[in-house]
mmCIF file of the N, C-alpha and C atoms, coordinates in Angstrom:
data_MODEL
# 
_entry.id   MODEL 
# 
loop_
_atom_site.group_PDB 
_atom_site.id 
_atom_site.type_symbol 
_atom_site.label_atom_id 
_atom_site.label_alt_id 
_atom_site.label_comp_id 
_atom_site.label_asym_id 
_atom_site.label_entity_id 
_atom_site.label_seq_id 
_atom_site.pdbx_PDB_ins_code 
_atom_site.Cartn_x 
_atom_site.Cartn_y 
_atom_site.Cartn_z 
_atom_site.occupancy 
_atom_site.B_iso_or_equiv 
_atom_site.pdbx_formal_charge 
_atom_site.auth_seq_id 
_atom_site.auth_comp_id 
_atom_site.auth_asym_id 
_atom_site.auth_atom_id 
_atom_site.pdbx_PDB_model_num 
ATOM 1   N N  . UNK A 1 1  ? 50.418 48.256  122.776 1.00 0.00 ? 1  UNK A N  1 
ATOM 2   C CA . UNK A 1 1  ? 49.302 47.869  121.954 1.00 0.00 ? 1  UNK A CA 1 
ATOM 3   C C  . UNK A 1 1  ? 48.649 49.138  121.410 1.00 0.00 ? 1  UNK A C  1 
ATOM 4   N N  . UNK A 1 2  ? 48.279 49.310  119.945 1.00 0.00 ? 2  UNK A N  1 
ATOM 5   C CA . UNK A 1 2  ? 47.853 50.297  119.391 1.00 0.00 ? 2  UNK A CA 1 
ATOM 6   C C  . UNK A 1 2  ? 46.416 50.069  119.098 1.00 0.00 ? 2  UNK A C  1 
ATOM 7   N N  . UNK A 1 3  ? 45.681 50.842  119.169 1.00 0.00 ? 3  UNK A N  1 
ATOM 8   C CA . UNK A 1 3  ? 43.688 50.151  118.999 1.00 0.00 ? 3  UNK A CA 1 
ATOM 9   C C  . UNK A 1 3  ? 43.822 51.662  117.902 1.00 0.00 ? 3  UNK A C  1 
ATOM 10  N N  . UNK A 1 4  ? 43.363 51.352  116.833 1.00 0.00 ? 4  UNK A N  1 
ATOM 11  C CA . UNK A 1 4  ? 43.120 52.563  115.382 1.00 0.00 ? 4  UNK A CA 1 
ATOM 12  C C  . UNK A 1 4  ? 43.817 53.666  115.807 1.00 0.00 ? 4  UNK A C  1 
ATOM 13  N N  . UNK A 1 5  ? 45.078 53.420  115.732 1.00 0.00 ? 5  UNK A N  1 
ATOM 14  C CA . UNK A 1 5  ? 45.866 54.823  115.652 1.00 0.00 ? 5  UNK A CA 1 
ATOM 15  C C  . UNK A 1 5  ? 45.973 55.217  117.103 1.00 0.00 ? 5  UNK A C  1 
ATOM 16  N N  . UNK A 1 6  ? 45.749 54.802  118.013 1.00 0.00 ? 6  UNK A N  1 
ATOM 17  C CA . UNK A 1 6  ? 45.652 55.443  119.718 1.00 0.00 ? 6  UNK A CA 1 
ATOM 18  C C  . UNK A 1 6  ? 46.798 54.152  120.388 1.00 0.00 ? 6  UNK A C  1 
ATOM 19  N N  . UNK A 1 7  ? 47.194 55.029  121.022 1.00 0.00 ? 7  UNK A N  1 
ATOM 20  C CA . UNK A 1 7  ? 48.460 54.576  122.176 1.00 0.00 ? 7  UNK A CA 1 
ATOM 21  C C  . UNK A 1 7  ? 47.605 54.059  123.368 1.00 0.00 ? 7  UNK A C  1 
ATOM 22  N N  . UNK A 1 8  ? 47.657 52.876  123.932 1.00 0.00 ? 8  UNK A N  1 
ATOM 23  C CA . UNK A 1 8  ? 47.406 52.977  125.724 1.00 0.00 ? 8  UNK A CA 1 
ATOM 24  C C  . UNK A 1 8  ? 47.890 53.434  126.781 1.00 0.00 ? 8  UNK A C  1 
ATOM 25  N N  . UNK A 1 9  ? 47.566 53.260  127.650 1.00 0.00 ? 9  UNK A N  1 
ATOM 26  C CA . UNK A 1 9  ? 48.068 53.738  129.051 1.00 0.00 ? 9  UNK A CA 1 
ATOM 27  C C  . UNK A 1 9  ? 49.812 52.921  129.115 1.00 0.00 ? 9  UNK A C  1 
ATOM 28  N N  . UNK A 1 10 ? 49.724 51.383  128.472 1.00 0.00 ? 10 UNK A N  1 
ATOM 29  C CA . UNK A 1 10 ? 50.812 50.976  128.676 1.00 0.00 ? 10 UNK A CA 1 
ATOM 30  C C  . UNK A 1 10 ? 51.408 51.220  127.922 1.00 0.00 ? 10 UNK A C  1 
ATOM 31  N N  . UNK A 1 11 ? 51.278 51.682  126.920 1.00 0.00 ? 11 UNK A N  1 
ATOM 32  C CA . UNK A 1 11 ? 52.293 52.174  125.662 1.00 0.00 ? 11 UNK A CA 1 
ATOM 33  C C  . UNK A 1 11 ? 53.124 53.461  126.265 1.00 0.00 ? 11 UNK A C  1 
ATOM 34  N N  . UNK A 1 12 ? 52.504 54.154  126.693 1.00 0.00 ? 12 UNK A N  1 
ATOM 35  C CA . UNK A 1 12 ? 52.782 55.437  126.901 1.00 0.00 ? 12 UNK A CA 1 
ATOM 36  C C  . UNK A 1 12 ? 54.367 55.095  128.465 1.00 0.00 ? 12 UNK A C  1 
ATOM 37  N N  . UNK A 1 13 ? 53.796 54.063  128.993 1.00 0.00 ? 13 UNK A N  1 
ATOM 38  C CA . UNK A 1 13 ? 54.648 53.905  130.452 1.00 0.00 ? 13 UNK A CA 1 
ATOM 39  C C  . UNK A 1 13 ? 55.773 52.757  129.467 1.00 0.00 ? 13 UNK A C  1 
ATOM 40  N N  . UNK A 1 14 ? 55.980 52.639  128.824 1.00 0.00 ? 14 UNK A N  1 
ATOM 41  C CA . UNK A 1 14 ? 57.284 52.129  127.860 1.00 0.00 ? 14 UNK A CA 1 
ATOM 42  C C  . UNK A 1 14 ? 58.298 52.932  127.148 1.00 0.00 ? 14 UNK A C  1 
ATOM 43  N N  . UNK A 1 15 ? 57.627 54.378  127.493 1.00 0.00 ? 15 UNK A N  1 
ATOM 44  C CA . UNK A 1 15 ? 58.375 55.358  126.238 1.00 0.00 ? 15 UNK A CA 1 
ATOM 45  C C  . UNK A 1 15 ? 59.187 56.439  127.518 1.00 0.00 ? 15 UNK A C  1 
ATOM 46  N N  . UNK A 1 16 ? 60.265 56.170  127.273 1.00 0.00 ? 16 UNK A N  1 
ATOM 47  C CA . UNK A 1 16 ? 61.217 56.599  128.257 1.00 0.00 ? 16 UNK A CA 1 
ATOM 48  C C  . UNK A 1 16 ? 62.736 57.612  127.711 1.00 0.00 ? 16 UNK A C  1 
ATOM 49  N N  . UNK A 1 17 ? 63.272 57.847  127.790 1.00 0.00 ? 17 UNK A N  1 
ATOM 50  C CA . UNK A 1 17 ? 64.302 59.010  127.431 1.00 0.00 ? 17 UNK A CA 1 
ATOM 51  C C  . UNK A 1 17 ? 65.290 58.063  127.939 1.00 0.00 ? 17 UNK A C  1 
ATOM 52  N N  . UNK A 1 18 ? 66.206 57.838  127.159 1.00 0.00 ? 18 UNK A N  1 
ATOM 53  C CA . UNK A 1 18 ? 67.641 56.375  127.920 1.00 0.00 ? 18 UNK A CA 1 
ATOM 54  C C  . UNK A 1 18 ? 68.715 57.596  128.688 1.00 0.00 ? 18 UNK A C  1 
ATOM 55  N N  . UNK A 1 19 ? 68.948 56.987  129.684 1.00 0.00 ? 19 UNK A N  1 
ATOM 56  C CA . UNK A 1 19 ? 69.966 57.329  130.797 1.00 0.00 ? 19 UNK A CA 1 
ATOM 57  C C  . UNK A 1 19 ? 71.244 58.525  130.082 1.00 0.00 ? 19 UNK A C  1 
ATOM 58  N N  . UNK A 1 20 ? 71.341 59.274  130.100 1.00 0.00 ? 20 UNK A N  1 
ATOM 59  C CA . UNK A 1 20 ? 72.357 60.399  130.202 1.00 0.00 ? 20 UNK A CA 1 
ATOM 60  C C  . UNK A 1 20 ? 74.289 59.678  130.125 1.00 0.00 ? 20 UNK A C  1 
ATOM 61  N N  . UNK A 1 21 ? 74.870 59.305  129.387 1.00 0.00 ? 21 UNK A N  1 
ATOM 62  C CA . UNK A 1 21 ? 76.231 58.910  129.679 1.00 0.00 ? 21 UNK A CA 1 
ATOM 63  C C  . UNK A 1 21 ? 77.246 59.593  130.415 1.00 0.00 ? 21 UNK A C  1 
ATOM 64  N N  . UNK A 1 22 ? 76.818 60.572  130.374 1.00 0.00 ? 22 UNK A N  1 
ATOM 65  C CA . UNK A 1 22 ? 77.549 61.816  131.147 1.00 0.00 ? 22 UNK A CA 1 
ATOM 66  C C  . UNK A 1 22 ? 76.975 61.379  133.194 1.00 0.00 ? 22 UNK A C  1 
ATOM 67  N N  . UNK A 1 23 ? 78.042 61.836  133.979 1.00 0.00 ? 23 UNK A N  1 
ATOM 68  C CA . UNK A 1 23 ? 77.509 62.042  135.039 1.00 0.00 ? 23 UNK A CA 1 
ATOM 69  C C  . UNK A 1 23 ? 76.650 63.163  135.409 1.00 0.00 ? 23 UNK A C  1 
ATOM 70  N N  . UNK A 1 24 ? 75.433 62.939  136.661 1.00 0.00 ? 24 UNK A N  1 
ATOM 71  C CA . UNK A 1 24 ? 74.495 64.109  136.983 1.00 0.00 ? 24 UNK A CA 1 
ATOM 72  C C  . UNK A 1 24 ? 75.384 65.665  136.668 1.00 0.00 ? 24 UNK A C  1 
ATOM 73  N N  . UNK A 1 25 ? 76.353 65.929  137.648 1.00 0.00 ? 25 UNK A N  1 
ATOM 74  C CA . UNK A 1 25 ? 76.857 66.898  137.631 1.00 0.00 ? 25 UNK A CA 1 
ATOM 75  C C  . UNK A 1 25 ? 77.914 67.285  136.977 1.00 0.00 ? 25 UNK A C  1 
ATOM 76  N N  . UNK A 1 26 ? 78.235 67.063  135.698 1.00 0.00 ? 26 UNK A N  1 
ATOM 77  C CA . UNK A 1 26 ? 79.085 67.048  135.033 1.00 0.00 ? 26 UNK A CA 1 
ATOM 78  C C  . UNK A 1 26 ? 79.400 68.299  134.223 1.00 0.00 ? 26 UNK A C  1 
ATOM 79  N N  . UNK A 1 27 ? 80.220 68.744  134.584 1.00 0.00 ? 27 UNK A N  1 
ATOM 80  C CA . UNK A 1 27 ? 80.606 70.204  134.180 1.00 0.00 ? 27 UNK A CA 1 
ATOM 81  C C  . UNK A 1 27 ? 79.713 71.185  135.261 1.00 0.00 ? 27 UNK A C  1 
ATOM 82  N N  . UNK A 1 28 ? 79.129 71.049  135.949 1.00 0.00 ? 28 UNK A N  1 
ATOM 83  C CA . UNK A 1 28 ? 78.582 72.274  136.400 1.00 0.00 ? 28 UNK A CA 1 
ATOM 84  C C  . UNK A 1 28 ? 79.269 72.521  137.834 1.00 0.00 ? 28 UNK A C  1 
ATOM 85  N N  . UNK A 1 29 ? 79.148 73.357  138.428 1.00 0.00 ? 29 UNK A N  1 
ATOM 86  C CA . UNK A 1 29 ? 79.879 74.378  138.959 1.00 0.00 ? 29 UNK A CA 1 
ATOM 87  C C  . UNK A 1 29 ? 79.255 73.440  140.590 1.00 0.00 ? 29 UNK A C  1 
ATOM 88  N N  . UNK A 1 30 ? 79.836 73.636  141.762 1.00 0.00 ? 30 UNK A N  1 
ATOM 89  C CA . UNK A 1 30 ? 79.438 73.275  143.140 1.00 0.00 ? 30 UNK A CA 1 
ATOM 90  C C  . UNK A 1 30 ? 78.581 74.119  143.401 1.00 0.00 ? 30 UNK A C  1 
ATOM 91  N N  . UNK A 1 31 ? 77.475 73.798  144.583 1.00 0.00 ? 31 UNK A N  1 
ATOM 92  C CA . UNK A 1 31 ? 76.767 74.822  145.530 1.00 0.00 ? 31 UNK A CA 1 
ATOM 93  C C  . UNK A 1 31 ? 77.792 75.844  145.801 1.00 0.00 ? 31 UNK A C  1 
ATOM 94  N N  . UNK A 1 32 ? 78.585 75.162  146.157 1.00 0.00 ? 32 UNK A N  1 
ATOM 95  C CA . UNK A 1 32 ? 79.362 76.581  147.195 1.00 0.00 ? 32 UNK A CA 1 
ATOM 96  C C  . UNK A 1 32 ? 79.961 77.696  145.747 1.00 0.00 ? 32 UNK A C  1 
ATOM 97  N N  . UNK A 1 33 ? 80.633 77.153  144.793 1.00 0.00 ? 33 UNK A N  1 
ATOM 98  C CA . UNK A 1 33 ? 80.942 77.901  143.874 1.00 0.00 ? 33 UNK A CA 1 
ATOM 99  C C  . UNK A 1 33 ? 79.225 78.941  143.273 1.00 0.00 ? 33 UNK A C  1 
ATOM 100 N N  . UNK A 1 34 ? 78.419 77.997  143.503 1.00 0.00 ? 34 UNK A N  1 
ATOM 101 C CA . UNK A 1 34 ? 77.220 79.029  142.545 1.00 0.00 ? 34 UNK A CA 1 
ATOM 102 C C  . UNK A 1 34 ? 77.175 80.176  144.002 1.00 0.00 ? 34 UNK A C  1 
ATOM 103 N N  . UNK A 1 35 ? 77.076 80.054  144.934 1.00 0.00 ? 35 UNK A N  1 
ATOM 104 C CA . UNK A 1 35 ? 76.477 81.146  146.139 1.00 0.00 ? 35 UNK A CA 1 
ATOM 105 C C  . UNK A 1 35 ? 77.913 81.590  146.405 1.00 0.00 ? 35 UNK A C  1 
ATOM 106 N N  . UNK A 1 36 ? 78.859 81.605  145.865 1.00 0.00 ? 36 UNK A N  1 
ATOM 107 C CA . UNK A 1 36 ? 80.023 82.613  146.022 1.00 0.00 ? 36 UNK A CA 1 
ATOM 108 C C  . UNK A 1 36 ? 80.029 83.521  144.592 1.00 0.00 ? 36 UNK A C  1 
ATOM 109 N N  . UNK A 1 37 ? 79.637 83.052  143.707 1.00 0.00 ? 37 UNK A N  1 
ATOM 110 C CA . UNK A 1 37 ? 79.669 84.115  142.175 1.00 0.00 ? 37 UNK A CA 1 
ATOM 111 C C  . UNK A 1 37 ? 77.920 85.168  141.868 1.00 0.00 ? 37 UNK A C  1 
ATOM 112 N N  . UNK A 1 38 ? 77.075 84.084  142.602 1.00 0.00 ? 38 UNK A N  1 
ATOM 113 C CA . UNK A 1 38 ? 76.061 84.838  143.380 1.00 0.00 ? 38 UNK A CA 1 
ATOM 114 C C  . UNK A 1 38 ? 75.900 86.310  144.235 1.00 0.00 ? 38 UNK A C  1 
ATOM 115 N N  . UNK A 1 39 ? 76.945 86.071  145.454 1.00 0.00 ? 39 UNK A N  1 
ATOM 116 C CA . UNK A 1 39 ? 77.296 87.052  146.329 1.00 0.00 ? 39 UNK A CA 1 
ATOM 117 C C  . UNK A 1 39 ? 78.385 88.078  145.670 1.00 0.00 ? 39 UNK A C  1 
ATOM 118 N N  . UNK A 1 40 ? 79.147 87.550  144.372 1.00 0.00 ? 40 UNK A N  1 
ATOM 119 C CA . UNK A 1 40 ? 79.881 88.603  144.065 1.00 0.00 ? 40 UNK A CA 1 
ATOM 120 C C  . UNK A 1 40 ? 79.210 89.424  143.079 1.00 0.00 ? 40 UNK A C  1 
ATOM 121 N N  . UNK A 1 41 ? 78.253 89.038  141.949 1.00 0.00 ? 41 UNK A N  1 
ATOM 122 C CA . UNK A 1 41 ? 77.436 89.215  141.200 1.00 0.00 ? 41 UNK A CA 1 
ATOM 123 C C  . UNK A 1 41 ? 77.058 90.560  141.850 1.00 0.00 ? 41 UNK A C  1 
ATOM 124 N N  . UNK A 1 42 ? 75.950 89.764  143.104 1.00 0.00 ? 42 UNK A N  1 
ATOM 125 C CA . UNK A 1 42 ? 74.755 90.595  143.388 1.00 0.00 ? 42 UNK A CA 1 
ATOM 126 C C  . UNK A 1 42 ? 75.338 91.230  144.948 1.00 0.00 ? 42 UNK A C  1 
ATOM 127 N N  . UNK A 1 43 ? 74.755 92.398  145.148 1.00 0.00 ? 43 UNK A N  1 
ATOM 128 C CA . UNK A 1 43 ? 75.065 93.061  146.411 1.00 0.00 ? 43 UNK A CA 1 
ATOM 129 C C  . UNK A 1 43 ? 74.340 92.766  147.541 1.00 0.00 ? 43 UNK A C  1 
ATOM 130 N N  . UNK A 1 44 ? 75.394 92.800  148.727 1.00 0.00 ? 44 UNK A N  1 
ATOM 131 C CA . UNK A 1 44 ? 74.899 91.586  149.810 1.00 0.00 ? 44 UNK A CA 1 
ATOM 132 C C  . UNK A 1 44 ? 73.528 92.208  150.655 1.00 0.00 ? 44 UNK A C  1 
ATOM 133 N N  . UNK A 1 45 ? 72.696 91.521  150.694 1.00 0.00 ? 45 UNK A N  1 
ATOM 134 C CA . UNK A 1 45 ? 71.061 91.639  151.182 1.00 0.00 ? 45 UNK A CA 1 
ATOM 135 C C  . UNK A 1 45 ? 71.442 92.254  152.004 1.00 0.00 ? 45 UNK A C  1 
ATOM 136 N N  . UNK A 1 46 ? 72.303 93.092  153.205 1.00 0.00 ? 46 UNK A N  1 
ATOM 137 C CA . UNK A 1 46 ? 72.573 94.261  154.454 1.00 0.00 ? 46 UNK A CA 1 
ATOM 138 C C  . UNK A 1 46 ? 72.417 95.688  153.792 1.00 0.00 ? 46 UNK A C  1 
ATOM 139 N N  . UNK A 1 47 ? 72.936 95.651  152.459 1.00 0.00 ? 47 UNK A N  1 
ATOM 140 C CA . UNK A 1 47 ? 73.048 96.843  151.745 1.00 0.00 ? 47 UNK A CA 1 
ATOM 141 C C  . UNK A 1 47 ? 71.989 97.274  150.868 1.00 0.00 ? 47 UNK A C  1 
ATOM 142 N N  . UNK A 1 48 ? 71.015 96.416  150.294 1.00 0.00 ? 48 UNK A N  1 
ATOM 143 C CA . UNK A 1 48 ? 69.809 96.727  149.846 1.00 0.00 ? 48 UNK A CA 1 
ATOM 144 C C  . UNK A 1 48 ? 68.951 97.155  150.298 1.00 0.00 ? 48 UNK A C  1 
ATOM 145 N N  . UNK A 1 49 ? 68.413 96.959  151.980 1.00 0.00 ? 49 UNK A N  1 
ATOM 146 C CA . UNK A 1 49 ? 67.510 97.873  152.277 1.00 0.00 ? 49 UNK A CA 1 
ATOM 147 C C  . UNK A 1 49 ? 68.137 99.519  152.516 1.00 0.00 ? 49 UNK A C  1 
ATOM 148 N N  . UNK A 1 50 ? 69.425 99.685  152.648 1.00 0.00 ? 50 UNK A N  1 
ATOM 149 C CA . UNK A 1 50 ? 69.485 100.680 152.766 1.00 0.00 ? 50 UNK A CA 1 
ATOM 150 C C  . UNK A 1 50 ? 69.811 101.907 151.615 1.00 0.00 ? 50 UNK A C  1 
ATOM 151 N N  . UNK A 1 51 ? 70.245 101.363 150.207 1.00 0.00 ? 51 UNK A N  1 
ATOM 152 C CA . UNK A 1 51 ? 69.969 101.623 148.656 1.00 0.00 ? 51 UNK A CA 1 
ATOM 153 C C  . UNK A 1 51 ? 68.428 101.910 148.615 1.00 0.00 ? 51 UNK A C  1 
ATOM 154 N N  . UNK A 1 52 ? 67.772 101.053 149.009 1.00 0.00 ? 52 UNK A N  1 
ATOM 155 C CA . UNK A 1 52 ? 66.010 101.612 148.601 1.00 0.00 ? 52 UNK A CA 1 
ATOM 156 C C  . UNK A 1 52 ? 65.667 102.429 149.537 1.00 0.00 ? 52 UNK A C  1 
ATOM 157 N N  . UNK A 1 53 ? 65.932 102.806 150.682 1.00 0.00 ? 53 UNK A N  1 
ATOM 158 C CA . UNK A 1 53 ? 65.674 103.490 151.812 1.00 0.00 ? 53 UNK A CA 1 
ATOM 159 C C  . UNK A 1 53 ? 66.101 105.142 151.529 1.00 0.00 ? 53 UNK A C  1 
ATOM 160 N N  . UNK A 1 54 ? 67.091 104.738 150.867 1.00 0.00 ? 54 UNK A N  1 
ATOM 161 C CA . UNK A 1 54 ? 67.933 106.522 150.492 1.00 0.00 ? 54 UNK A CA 1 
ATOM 162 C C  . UNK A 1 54 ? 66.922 106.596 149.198 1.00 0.00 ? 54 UNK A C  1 
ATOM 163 N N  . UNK A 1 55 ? 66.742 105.760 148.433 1.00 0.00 ? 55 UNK A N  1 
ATOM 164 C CA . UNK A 1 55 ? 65.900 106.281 147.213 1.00 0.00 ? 55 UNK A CA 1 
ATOM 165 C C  . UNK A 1 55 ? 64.844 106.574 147.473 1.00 0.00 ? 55 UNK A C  1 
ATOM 166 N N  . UNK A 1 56 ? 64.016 105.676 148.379 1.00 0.00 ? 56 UNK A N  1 
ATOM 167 C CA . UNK A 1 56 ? 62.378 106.597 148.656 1.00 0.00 ? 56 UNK A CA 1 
ATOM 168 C C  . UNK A 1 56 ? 62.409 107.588 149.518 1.00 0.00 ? 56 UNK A C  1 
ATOM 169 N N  . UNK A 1 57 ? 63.939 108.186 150.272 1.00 0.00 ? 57 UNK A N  1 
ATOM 170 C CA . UNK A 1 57 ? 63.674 109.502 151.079 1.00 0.00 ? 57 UNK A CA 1 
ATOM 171 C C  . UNK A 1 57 ? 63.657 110.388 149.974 1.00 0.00 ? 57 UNK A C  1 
ATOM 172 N N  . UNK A 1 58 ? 65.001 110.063 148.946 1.00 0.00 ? 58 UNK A N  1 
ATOM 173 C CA . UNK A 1 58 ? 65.010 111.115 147.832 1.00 0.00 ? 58 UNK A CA 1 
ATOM 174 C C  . UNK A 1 58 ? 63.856 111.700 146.901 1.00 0.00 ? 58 UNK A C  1 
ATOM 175 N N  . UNK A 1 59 ? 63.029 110.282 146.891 1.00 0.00 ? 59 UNK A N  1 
ATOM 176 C CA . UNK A 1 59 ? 61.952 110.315 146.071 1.00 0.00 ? 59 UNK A CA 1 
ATOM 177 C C  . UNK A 1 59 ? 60.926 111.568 146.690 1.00 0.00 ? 59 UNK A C  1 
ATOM 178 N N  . UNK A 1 60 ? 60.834 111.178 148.046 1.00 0.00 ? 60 UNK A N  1 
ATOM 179 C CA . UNK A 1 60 ? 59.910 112.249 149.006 1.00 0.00 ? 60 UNK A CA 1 
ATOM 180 C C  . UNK A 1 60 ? 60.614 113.171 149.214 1.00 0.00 ? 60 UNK A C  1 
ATOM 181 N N  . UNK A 1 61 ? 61.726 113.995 149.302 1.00 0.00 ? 61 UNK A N  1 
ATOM 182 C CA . UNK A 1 61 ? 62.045 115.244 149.374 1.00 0.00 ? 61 UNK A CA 1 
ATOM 183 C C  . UNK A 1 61 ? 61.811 116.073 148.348 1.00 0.00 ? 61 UNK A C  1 
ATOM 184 N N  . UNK A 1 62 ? 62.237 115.464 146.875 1.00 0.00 ? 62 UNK A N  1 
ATOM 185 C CA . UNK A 1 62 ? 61.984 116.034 145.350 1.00 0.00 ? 62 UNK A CA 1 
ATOM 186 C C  . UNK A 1 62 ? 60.431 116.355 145.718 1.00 0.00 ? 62 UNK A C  1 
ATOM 187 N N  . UNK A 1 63 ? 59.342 115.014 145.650 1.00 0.00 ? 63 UNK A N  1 
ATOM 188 C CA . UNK A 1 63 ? 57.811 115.403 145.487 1.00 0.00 ? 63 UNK A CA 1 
ATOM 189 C C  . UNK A 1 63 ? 57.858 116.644 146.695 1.00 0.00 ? 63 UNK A C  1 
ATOM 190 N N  . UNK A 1 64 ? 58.204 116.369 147.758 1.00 0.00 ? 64 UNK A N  1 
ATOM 191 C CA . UNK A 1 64 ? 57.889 117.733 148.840 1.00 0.00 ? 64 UNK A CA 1 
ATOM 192 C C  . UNK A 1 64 ? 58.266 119.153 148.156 1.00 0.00 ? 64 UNK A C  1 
ATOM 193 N N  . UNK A 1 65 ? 59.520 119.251 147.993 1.00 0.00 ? 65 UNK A N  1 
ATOM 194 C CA . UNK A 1 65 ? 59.647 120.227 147.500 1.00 0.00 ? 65 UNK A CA 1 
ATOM 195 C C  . UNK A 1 65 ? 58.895 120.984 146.126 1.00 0.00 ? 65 UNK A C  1 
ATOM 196 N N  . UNK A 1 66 ? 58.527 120.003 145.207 1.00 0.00 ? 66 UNK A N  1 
ATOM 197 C CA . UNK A 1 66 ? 57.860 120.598 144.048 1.00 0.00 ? 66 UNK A CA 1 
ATOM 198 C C  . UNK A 1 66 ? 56.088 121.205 144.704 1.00 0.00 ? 66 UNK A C  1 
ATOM 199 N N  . UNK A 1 67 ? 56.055 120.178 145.732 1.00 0.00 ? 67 UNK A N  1 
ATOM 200 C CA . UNK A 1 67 ? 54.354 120.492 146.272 1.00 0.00 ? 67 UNK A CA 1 
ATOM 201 C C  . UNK A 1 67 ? 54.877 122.205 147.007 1.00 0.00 ? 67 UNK A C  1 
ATOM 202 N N  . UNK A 1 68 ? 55.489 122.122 147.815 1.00 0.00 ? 68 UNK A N  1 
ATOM 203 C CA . UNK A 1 68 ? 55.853 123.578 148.022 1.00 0.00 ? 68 UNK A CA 1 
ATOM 204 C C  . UNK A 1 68 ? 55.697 124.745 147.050 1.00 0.00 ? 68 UNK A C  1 
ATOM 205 N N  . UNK A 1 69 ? 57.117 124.063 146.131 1.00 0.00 ? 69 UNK A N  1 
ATOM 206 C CA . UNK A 1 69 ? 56.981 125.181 145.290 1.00 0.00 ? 69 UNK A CA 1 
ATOM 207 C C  . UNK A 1 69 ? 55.496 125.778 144.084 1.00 0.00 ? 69 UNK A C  1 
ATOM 208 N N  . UNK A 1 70 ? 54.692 124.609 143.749 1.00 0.00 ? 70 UNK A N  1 
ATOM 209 C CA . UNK A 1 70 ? 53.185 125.157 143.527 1.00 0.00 ? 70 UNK A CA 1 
ATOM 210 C C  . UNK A 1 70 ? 52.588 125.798 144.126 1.00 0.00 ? 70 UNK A C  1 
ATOM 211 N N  . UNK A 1 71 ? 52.381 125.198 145.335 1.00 0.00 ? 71 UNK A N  1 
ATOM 212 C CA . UNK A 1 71 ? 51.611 126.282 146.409 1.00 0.00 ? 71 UNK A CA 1 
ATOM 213 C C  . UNK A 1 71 ? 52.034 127.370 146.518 1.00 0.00 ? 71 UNK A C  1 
ATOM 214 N N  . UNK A 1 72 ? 53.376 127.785 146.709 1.00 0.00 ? 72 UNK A N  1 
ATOM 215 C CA . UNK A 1 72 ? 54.114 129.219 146.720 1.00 0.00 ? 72 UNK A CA 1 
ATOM 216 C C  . UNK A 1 72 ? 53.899 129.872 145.486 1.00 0.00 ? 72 UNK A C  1 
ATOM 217 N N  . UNK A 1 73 ? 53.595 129.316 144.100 1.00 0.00 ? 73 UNK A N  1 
ATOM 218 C CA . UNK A 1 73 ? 53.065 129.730 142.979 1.00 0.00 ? 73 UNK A CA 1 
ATOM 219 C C  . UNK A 1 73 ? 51.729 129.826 143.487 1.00 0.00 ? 73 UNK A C  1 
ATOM 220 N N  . UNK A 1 74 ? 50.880 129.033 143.579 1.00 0.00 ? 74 UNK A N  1 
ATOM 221 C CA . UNK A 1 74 ? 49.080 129.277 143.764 1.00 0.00 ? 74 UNK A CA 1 
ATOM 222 C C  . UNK A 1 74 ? 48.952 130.219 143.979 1.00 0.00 ? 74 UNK A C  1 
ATOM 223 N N  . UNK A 1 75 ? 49.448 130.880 145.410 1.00 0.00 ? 75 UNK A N  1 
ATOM 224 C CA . UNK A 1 75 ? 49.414 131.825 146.407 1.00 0.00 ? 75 UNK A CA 1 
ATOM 225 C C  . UNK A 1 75 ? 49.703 132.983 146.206 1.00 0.00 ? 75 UNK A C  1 
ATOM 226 N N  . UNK A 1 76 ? 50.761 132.578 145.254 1.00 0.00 ? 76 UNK A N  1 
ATOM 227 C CA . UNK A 1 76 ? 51.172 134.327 144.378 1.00 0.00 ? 76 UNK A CA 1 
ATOM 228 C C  . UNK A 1 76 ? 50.471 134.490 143.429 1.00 0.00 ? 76 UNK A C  1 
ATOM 229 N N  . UNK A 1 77 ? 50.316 133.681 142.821 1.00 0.00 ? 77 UNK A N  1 
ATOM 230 C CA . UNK A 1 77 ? 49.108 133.860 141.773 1.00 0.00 ? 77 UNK A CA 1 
ATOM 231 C C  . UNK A 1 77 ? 47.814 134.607 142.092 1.00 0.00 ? 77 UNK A C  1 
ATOM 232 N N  . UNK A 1 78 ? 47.320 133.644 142.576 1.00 0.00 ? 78 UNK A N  1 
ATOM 233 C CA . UNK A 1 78 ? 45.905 134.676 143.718 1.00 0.00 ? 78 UNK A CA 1 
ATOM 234 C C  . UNK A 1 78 ? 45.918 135.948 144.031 1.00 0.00 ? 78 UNK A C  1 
ATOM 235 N N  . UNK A 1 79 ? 47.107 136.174 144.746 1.00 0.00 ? 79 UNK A N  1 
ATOM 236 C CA . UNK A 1 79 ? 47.191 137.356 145.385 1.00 0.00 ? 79 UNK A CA 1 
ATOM 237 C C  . UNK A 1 79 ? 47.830 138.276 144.425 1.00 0.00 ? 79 UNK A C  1 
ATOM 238 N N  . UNK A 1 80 ? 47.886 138.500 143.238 1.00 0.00 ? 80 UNK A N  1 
ATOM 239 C CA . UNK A 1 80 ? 47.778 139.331 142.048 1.00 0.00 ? 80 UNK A CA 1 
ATOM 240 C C  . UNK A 1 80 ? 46.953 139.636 140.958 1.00 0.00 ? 80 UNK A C  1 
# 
């Protein structure tokens, strides 16, 4: 029922999208197939903490060393 141009509540619960002819899963790939192209994709979660672990030591040896090497500049500096 339409009242000046406006839809009702029941109008609205009539308007539906018709059923898909195709089956749910049709063409798409199994669970087990998606979490096996997943795991080959991406590198297995044992090996990632230790990829970020080597990068933030690297990260802190570079900053250490540059803080060194200023100070060893400051110091000579000063003392000339």
């Amino acid at each position: 029922m339409i009242l000046k141009g406006r839809m009702i509540l029941k109008d609205w619960a009539t308007v539906t999208t018709p059923p898909s002819p195709d089956p749910p899963d049709a063409g798409r790939p199994s669970r087990e197939e998606l979490d096996r192209l997943v795991r080959d994709r991406i590198a297995n979660w044992r090996e990632q903490p230790r990829g970020l672990a080597c990068a933030v030591i690297a990260a802190f040896m570079i900053l250490t060393t540059a803080a060194f090497v200023f100070a060893v500049v400051a110091v000579v500096g000063a003392m000339g």
